[in-house]
C-alpha positions in Angstrom: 0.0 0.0 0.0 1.2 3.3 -1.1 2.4 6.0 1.8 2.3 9.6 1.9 6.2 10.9 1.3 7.6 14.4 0.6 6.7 15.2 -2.6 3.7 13.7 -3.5 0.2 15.2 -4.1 -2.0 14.6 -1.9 -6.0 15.1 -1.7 -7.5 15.2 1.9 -10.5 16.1 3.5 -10.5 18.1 6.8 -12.1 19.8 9.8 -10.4 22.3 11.6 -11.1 23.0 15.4 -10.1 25.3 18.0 -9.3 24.0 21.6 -12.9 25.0 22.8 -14.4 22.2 19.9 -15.1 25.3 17.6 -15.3 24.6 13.9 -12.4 27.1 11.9 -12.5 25.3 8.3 -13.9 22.4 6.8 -13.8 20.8 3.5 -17.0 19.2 3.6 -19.2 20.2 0.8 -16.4 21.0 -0.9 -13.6 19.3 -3.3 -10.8 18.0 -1.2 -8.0 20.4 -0.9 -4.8 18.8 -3.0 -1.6 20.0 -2.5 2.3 18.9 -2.8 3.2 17.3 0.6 6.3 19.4 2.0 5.9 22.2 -0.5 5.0 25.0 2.2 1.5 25.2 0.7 0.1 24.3 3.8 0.6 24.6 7.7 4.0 22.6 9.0 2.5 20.5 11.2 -0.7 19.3 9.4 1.7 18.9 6.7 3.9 16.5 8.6 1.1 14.7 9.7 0.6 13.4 6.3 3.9 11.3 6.0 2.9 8.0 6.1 -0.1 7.5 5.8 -2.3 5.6 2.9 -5.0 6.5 1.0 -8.6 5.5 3.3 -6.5 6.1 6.3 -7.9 8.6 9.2 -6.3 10.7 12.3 -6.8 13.2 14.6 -4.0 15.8 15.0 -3.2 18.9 17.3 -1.0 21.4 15.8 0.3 23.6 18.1 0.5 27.5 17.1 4.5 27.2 16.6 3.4 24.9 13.7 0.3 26.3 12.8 0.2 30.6 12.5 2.8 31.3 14.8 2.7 33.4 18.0 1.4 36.5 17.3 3.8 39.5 16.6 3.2 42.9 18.6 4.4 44.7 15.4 1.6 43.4 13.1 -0.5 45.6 15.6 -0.5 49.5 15.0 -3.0 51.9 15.6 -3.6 54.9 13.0 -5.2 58.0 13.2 -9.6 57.3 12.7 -9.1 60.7 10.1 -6.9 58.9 7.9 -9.8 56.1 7.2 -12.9 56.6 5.2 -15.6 57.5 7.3 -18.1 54.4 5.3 -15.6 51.9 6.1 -17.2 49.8 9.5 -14.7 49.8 12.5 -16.7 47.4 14.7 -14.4 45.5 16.4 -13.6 42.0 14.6 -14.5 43.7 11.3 -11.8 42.8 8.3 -10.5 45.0 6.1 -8.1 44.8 3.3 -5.6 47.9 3.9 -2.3 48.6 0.9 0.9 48.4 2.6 3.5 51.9 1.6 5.0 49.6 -1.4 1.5 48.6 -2.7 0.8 45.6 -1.2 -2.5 44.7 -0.1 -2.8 43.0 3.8 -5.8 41.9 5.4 -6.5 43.2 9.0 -8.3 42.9 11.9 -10.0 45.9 13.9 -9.1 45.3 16.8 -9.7 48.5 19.1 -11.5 51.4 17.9 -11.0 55.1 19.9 -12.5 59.2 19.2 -9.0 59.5 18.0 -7.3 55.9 16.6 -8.2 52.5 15.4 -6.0 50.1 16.0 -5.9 47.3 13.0 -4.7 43.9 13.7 -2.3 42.3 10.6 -1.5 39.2 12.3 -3.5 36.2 11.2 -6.8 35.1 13.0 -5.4 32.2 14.2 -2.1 33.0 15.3 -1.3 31.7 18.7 -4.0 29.3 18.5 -3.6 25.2 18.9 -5.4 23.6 16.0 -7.3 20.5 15.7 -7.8 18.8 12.7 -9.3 15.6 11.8 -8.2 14.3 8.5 -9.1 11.7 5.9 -6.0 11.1 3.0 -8.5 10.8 -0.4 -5.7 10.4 -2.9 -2.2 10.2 -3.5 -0.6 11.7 -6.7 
């Protein structure tokens, strides 16, 4: 029976979960997300999981934050003045926005504390410094 080894394309189904059982991500419904095992297209440790196993086969792993989305960085945090943003863009807290970065590049951020004077926008990701959960089922190998 074929394994899973660095390299291959694989096609899995998943659900994601946070430590408190909540659902993140899913691929139910949907086609099974493929991908080249150790390519960097997904998370390291859901990655790794992968090696060895066959094509039916069905596990359960935790990936901590280190190898899910990292810790979160106190630099991706920044407050900006509330004149410099549109006044029809909604700051309520949680709200993502899509802000371009000095050299064009567009981020996604997170509000994440709105003042009279400053909102403070969030660039890390949403699930940085969590533990995931996933259970996964291997569909298909190459």
């Amino acid at each position: 029976m074929t394994q899973v080894k660095t390299g291959d394309t694989v096609a899995i189904h998943y659900t994601g979960t946070l430590q408190d059982g909540s659902q993140f991500d899913s691929s139910a419904g949907r086609d099974p997300l493929q991908f080249e095992v150790g390519s960097g297209q997904i998370i390291p440790g859901l990655d790794k999981a992968l090696t060895g196993m066959a094509v039916g086969d069905k596990k359960t792993v935790t990936v901590p934050a280190d190898e899910a989305y990292g810790q979160p960085n106190p630099q991706a945090v920044q407050a900006v003045p509330r004149t410099e943003i549109p006044a029809d863009i909604p700051l309520d807290i949680g709200t993502q926005l899509q802000v371009q970065t000095p050299t064009g590049q567009v981020m996604p951020v997170t509000v994440a504390e709105v003042t009279e004077t400053e909102v403070t926008l969030d660039a890390n990701h949403p699930l940085a410094g969590k533990d995931l959960t996933f259970a996964i089922e291997l569909v298909k190998i190459g």
